[in-house]
C-alpha positions in Angstrom: 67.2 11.8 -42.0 67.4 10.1 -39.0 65.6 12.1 -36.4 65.3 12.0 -31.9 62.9 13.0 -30.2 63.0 13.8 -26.4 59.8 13.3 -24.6 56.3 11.4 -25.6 53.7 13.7 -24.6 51.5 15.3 -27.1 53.7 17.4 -28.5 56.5 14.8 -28.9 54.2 12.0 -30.4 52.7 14.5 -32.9 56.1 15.3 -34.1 57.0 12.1 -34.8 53.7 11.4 -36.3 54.5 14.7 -38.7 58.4 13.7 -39.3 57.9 9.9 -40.3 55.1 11.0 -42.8 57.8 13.5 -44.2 60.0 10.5 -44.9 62.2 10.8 -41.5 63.3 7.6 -39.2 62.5 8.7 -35.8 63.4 7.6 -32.1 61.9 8.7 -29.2 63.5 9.2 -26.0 61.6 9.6 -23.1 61.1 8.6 -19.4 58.2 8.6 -20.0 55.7 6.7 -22.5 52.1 6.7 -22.9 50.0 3.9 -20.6 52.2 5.7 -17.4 50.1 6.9 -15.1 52.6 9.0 -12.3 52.6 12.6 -12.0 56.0 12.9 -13.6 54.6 14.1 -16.8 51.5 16.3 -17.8 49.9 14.3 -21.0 47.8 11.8 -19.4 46.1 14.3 -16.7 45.2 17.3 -19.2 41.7 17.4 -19.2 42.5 17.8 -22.6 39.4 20.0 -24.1 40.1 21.7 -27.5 39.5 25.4 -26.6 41.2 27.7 -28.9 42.4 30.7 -26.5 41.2 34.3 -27.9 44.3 36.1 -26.2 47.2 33.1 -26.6 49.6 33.5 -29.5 49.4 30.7 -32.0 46.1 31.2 -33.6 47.6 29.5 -36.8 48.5 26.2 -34.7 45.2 26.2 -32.7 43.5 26.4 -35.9 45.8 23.4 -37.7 45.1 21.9 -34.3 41.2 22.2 -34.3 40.7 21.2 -38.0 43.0 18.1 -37.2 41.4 16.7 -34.3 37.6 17.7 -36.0 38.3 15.3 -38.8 40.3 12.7 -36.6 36.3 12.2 -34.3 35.1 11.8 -37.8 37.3 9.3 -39.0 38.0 7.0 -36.0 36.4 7.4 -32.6 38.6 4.7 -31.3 41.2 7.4 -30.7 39.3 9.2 -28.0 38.4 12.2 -29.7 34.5 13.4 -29.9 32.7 16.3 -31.1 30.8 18.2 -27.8 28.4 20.9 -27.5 30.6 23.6 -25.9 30.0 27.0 -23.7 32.1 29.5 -23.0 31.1 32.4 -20.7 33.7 35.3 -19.7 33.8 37.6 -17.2 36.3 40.0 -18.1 35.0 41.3 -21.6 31.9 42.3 -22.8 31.6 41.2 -26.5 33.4 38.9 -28.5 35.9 40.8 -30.4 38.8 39.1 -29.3 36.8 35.9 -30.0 39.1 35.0 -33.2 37.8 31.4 -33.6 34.5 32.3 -34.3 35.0 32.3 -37.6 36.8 29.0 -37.5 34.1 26.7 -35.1 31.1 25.1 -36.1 27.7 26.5 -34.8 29.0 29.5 -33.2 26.3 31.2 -31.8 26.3 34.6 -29.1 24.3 33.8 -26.0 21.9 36.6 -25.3 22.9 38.9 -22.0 19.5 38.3 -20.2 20.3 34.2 -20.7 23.8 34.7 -19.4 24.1 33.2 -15.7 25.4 35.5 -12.7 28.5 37.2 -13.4 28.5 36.6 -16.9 29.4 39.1 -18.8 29.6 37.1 -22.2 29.0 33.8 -23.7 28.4 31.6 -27.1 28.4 28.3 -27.8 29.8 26.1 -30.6 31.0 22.3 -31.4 34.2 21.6 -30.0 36.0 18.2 -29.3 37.5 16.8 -26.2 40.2 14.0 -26.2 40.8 11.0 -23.3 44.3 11.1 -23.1 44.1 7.4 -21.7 42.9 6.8 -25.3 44.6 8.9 -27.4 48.2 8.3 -26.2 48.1 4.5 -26.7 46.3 4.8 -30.3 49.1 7.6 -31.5 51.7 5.4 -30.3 50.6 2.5 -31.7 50.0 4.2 -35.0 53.8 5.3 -34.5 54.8 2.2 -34.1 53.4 1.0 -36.8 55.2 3.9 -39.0 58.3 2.5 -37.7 59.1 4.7 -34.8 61.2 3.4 -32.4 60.5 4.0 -28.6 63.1 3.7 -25.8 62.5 4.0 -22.3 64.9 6.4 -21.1 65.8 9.4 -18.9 68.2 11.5 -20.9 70.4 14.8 -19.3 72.0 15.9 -22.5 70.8 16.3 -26.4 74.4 14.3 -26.7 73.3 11.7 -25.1 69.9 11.4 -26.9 72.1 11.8 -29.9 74.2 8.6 -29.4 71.2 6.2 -28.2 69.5 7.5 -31.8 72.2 7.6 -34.1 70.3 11.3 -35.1 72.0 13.9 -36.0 68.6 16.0 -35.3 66.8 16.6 -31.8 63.5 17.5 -31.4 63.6 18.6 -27.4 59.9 17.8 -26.5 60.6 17.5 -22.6 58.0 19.9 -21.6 59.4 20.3 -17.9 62.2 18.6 -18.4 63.5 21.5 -20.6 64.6 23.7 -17.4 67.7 21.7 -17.2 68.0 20.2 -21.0 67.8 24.0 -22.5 69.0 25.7 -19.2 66.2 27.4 -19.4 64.9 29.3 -16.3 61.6 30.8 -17.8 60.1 26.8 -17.9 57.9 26.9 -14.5 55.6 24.2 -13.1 51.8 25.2 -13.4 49.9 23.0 -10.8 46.6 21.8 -11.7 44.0 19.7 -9.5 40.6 18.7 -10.9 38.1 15.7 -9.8 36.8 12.8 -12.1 33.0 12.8 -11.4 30.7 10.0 -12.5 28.1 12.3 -14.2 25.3 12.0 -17.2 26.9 15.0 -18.6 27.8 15.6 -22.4 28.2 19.1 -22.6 31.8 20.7 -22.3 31.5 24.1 -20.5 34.5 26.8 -19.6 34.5 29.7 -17.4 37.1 32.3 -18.2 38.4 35.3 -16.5 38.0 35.8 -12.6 38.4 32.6 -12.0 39.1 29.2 -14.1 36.6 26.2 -13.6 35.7 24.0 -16.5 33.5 20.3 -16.9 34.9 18.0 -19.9 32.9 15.3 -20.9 35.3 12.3 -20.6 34.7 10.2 -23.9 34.5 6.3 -22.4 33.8 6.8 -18.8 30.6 8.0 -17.9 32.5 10.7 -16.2 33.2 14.2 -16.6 36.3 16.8 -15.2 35.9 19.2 -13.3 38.4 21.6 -12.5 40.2 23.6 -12.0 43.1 25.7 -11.0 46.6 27.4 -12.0 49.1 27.7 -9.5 52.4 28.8 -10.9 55.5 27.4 -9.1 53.4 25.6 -6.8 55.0 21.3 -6.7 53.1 20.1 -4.0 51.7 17.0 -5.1 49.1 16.2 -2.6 45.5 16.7 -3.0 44.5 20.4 -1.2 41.7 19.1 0.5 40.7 22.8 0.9 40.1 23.0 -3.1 37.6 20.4 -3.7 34.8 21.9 -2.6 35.9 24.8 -4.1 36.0 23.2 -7.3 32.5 21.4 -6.9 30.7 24.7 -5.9 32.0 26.6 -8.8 31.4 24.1 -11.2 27.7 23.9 -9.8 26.9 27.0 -10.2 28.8 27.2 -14.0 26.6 24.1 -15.1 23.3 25.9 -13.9 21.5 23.3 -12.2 22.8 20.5 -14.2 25.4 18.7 -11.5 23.5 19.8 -8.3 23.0 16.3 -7.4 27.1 15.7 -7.8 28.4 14.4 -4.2 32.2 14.8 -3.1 32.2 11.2 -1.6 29.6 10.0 -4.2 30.6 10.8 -7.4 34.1 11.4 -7.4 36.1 8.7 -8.7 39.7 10.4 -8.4 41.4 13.2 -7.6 44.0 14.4 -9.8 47.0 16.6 -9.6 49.2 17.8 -11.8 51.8 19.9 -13.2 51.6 21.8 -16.9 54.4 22.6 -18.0 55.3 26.6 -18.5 57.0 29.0 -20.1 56.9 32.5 -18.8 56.8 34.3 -22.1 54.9 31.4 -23.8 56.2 28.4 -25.9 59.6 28.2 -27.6 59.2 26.7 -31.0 62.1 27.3 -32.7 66.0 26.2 -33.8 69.6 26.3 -31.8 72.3 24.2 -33.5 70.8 21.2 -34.6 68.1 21.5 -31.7 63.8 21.9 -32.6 62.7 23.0 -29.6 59.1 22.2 -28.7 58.0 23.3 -25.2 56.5 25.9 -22.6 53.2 25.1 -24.1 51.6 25.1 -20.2 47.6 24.7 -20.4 47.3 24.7 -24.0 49.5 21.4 -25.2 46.2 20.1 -26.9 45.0 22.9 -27.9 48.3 23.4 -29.9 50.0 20.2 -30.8 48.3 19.9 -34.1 49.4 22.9 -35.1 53.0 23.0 -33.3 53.7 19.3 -34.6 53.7 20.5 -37.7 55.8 23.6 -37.1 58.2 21.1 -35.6 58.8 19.3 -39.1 59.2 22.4 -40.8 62.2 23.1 -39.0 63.7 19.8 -39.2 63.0 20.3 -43.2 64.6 23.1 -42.7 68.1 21.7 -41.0 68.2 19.0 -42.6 68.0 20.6 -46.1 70.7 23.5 -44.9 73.1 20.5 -43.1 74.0 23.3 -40.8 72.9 25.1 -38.0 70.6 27.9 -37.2 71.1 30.5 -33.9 68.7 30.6 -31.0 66.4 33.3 -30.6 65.9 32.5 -27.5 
């Protein structure tokens, strides 16, 4: 079954990935394609940490997702993938209940309260992997490419229109923001992020969750780390808020406990980074309309996910192209 897919982000690529090894002949349509660097798309900017999310829905695709990218740092480190030491401390719950993946991650381990840093009201640490997007985009594509997955360069406003530069009779709508106006669908909403890459002899990859959201990810390659962050719903502006940087730096001091106190604004940082995740208020649609998968709304969690919603993604082609028919929206 000849199959189109409409964007190469994560999501997209893994999708193709899952439908060629399932026998499909896939095109990708996108305005987008991995080695851009322009603020048009979210991919290449994630920091891209694998942090299953204890109150997101999904766990089953976070957990496809984690066992995929764990045996992908095994197998071939040129993709950009590595295994970390990881922390997680939260502020707003007191045990770890709600921590589902503890039974899924390697070395998990509870952090006793009197080692806890101020504020803390939990932590644990386990192994976790991060990803360099400027890495892992190129290798997945060229692995695609190899599969026979054909790539066109190209800005789409219709599933029609994808439809005729393919040949498919199946669309796989993978256009992240672009899905406001493909799926007239007024829930997507910009997220703005901004973080800092920071030259920094730092390996561990640390999250803190609850009041307030600041993170350091090793970045595998670089020498560098980053550091971030925050979530600003709605908010396009695509200049650097000066205001937030040492904002960023102060809270990402204090989270790494010593460890980046030497860390300069106009020493260390190499870039400043914004960009927009692309939302869904209500979370991710993953599901069928016509002869439409759609794949979006996954906001900070695309990595996290993709694995795992990837694979979704080819069950529901299966799943047209085996009917030859439609399914309705439950959108």
């Amino acid at each position: 079954m000849d199959v189109v897919i409409i964007g190469s982000g994560v999501i997209g690529l893994l999708s193709a990935h899952y439908l060629t090894q399932a026998g499909h002949r896939v095109t990708i349509v996108s305005r987008d394609l991995p080695g851009d660097d322009t603020q048009d798309w979210a991919s290449p900017w994630a920091g891209a940490a694998i942090f299953p999310h204890p109150d997101a829905k999904g766990q089953d695709l976070q957990e496809e997702t984690f066992k995929k990218f764990w045996a992908l740092a095994h197998r071939d480190p040129t993709s950009g993938v590595q295994i970390v030491k990881t922390t997680e401390y939260y502020d707003d719950r007191a045990d770890d209940s709600s921590i589902w993946y503890k039974n899924l991650v390697p070395q998990y381990r509870r952090i006793p309260y009197q080692d806890l840093p101020k504020g803390a009201k939990m932590g644990f640490r386990f192994l976790s992997m991060t990803v360099n997007p400027a890495r892992y985009l190129p290798w997945i594509m060229k692995q695609l490419k190899d599969s026979g997955v054909r790539f066109v360069r190209k800005e789409v406003t219709s599933f029609r229109e994808a439809m005729q530069i393919s040949g498919a009779k199946i669309v796989v709508n993978a256009s992240g923001l672009g899905a406001f106006e493909l799926s007239n669908d007024e829930e997507v909403v910009a997220v703005r992020g901004q973080t800092m890459l920071v030259q920094a002899d730092f390996d561990e990859l640390m999250m803190w969750q609850g009041s307030h959201y600041t993170y350091v990810i090793p970045r595998m390659y670089t020498d560098c780390v980053i550091v971030g962050g925050v979530s600003q719903e709605g908010n396009l502006d695509r200049r650097v808020d000066e205001r937030l940087r040492p904002d960023i730096l102060a809270r990402v001091k204090a989270l790494t406990v010593g460890s980046l106190d030497s860390v300069g604004l106009d020493t260390h940082v190499k870039k400043d980074i914004v960009a927009f995740r692309p939302g869904r208020k209500g979370g991710y649609r993953l599901e069928t309309e016509g002869n439409v998968v759609h794949a979006y709304g996954f906001g900070a969690l695309g990595y996290t996910l993709s694995y795992g919603a990837a694979k979704r993604v080819r069950d529901l082609v299966e799943s047209l192209a085996q009917k030859g028919g439609e399914e309705k929206s439950r959108l």
